[in-house]
Structure formats: structure tokens, C-alpha cells
C-alpha positions as a printed Julia matrix, in Angstrom:
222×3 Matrix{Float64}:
 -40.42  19.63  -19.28
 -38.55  18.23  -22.25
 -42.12  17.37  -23.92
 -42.74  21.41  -23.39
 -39.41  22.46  -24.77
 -39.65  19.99  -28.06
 -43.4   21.81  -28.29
 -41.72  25.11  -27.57
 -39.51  24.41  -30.46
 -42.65  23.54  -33.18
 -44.85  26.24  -32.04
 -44.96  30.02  -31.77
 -44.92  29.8   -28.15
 -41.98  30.68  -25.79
 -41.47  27.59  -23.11
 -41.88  30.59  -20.13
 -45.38  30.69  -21.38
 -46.31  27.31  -21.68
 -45.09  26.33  -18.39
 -46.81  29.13  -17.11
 -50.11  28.01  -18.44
 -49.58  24.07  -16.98
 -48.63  25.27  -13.65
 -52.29  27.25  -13.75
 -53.82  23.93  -14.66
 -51.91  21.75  -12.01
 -52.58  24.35   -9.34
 -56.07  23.51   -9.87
 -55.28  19.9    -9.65
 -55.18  18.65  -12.57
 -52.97  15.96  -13.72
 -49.29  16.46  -15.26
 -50.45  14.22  -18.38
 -54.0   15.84  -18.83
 -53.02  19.24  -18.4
 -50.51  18.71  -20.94
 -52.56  17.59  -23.56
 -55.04  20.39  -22.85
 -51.93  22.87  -23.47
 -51.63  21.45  -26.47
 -55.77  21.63  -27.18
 -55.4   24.98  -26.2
 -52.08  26.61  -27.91
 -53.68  25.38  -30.95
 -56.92  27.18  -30.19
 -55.21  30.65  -28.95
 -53.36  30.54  -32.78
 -49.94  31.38  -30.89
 -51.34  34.5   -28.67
 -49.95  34.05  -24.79
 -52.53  36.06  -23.6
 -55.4   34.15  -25.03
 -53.19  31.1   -24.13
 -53.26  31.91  -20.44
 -56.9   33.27  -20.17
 -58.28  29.64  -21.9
 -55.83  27.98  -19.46
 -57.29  29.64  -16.19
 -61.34  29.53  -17.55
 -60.7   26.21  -17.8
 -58.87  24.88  -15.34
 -61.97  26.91  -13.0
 -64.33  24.84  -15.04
 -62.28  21.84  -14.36
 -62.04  22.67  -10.86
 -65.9   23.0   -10.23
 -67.11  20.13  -12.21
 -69.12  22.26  -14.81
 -69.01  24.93  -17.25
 -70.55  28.14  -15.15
 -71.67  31.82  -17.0
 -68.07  33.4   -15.72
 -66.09  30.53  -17.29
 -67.68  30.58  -20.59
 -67.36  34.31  -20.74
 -64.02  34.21  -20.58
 -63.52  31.52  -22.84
 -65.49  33.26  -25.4
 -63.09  36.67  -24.55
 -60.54  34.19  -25.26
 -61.72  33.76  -28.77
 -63.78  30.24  -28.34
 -67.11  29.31  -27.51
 -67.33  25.69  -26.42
 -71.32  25.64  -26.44
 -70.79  26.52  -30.36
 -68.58  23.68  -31.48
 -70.88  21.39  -29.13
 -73.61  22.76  -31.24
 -72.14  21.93  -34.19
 -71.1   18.58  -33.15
 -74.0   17.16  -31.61
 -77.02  19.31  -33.44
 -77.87  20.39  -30.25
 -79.61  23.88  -30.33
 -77.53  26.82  -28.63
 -80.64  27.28  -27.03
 -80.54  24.16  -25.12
 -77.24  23.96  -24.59
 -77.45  27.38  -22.43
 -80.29  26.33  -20.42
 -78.23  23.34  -19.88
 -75.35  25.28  -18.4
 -77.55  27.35  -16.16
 -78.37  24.24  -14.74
 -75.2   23.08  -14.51
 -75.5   19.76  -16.36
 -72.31  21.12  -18.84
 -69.77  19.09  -17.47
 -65.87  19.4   -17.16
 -65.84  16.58  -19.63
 -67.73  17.84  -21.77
 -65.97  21.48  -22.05
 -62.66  18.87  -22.71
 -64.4   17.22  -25.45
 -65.47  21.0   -27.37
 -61.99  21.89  -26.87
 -61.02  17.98  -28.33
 -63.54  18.56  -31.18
 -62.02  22.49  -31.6
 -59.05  21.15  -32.46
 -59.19  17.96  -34.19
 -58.83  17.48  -38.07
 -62.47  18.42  -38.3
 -62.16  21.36  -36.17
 -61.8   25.14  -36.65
 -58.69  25.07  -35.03
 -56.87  22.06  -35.96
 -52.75  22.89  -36.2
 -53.62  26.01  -35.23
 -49.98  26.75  -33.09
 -48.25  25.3   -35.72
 -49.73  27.39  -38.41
 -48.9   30.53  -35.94
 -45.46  29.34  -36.58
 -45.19  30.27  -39.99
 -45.75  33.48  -39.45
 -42.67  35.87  -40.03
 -43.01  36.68  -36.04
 -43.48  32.95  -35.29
 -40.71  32.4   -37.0
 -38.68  34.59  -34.84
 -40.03  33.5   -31.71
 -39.13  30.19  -32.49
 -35.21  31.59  -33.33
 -35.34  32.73  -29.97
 -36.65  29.71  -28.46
 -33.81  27.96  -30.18
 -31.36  30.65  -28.86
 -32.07  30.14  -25.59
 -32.04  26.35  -25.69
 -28.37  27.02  -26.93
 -27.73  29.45  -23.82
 -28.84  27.41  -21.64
 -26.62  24.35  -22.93
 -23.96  26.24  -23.17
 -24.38  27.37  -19.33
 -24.19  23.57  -18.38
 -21.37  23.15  -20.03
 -20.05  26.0   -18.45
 -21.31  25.3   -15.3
 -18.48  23.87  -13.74
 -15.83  26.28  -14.39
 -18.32  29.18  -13.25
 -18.84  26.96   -9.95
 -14.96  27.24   -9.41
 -14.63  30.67   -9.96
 -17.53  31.21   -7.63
 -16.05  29.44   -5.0
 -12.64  31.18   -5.1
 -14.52  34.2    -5.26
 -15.97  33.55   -2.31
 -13.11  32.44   -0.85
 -11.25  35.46   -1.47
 -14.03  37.53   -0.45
 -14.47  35.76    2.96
 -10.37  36.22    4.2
 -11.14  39.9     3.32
 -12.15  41.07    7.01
  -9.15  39.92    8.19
  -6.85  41.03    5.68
  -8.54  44.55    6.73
  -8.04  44.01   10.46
  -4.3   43.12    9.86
  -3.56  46.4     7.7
  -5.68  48.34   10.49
  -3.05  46.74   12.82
  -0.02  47.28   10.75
  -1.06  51.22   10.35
  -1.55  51.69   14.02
   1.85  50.28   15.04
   3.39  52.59   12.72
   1.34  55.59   13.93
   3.88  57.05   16.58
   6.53  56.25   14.18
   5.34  58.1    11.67
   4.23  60.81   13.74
   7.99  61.09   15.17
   9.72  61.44   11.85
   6.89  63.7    10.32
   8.3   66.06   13.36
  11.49  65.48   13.32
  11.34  66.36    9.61
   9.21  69.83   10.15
  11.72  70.68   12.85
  14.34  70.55   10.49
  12.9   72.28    7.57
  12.42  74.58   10.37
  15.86  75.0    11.17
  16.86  75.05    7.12
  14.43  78.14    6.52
  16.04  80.01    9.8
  19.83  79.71    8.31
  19.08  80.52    5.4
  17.04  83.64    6.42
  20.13  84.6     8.7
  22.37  84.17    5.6
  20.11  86.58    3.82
  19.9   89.2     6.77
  23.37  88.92    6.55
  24.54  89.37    3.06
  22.6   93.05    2.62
């Protein structure tokens, strides 16, 4: 995780993302330490686009998972922006021709698609720095301010943390005596129901009696 964040931090990528991508990898069984150098082989290689990112992640981590490079997988990869046969081509002298029949038979290996995407992005390769030159741009430049603003968030919340944990708890404290505090008023206002109901008539009898003298008084006086 802190290897992720620190790439997070040089890169155009957001650390959601990137986690995102090595869970797809480890899903499929491959290793914490190998799937994290293959991020790296492959953020460099998407040139700081997540989608690209994720769909390189998933083609191979399918290839990885079956032992071979199949049709699907490189069509993806090649969707994706990268052709593994091509930079094997390149690397080797091997025809494109001959690579594909190899494929159909299945003799393009999981290790082999690691070493294209190895290859893709070493100093020799096409791609080589490729998320850190996304990260010049003016919008990886601002994805990276707000990879830096979370990281401070998120410290911040720790330190935080245990104030908002004791003002949680009171809250809930509070919260949970609030039934009964209920039930007691409910109590309190039925005991003073006939009570209340007494001098509420006592009082209309008497404004009663107030209007009736001083109706009399009127009759009277005309």
C-alpha cells in the first residue's frame, strides 16, 4: 500500500485506480510482488489513462491466468493501445507472421507476454517513463495535487481520529438513553392528564360564569 501511494504521488494516477488494477491481478492469483511490478509495466504503458490502465490489467492477468496469450487477450491488449506480438517482433526478429501462428497454437506463453510488456517499457522501449511523463502534463499535474490532497485528508483524519471516536461514542450514548427519556415524559404527561383536564374545566366554568354577570349587568343598565 505505501509502495502504491509513493507511486500514486510520482505518477498521473489516483491510488483508487491503482489498487483497483492490483486487486484484478491478485484475484487472478497472482503474487502481491509480481503484480506490482506489472502495475508499474503497465501505468507506464497506458501513458496515465485509467481506463487503458484497467483493460491491460484484466487482458493480462486472463493471460496470466491461462498460461498463454489467447486471440481475446491480445485483442484487448491491442484496444488497450499495445500489441505485445509487435515489440516481440521487434525484439527477437521474429516475423509477425510467426509469432501469430504461434499464438494460435498456444506456444505464447504468460512469460513471454511479461517479457513484451518488460521490453515495452524498458529504456529501449516505446514506453519507457511513460506514467511519469503523463505527469507533466497540466492535468497530471493536477491529479497529482489531488493525490497529495487527499494524502493530507486522510492524515489529518488520523489525527483526528480520536476526538471523532469520543464524540461518536457520547453520541451514541446520548442517543441510546433517548427511549427512556421518551417513556418517562410519556409518563409524566399522563399523570398530569386528569389534572389538567380538571383545571381546564374549572377554568371554562368560570369564564362561563364571568360572561353571564356581565351580560346581566348589561341587561340591566338599558
Amino acid at each position: 500500500f505505501a509502495r502504491i501511494s509513493k507511486y500514486g504521488k510520482e505518477t498521473v494516477y489516483d491510488k483508487a485506480g491503482l489498487i483497483e488494477a492490483q486487486k484484478t491481478m491478485m484475484s487472478f492469483g497472482i503474487s502481491g510482488e509480481k503484480s506490482f511490478a506489472t502495475l508499474k509495466h503497465i501505468g507506464d504503458i497506458a501513458m496515465g489513462d485509467k481506463q487503458k490502465m484497467q483493460s491491460l490489467a484484466l487482458a493480462f492477468s486472463q493471460a496470466t491466468s491461462a498460461g498463454k496469450l489467447q486471440g481475446q487477450d491480445l485483442l484487448q491488449l491491442i484496444n488497450a493501445g499495445f500489441n505485445p506480438l509487435q515489440v516481440i517482433s521487434e525484439r527477437t526478429g521474429e516475423s509477425m507472421l510467426s509469432l501469430k501462428e504461434k499464438m494460435s497454437k498456444g506456444q505464447i506463453s504468460a512469460e513471454m507476454l511479461s517479457q513484451a510488456f518488460r521490453w515495452a517499457t524498458d529504456e529501449q522501449g516505446l514506453f519507457y517513463n511513460g506514467a511519469e511523463q503523463a505527469g507533466t502534463t497540466t492535468m497530471g499535474r493536477i491529479n497529482q495535487l489531488k493525490d497529495t490532497f487527499d494524502e493530507f485528508l486522510i492524515s489529518t483524519f488520523d489525527k483526528l481520529k480520536p476526538f471523532i471516536d469520543t464524540c461518536l461514542e457520547f453520541a451514541t450514548g446520548v442517543l441510546g438513553k433517548l427511549p427512556a427519556l421518551f417513556e418517562r415524559v410519556k409518563s409524566a404527561v399522563a399523570a398530569l392528564k386528569v389534572p389538567i383536564i380538571a383545571v381546564a374545566s374549572a377554568l371554562g366554568a368560570y369564564g362561563a360564569t364571568i360572561l353571564m354577570i356581565n351580560a346581566y349587568h348589561s341587561l340591566m343598565t338599558v
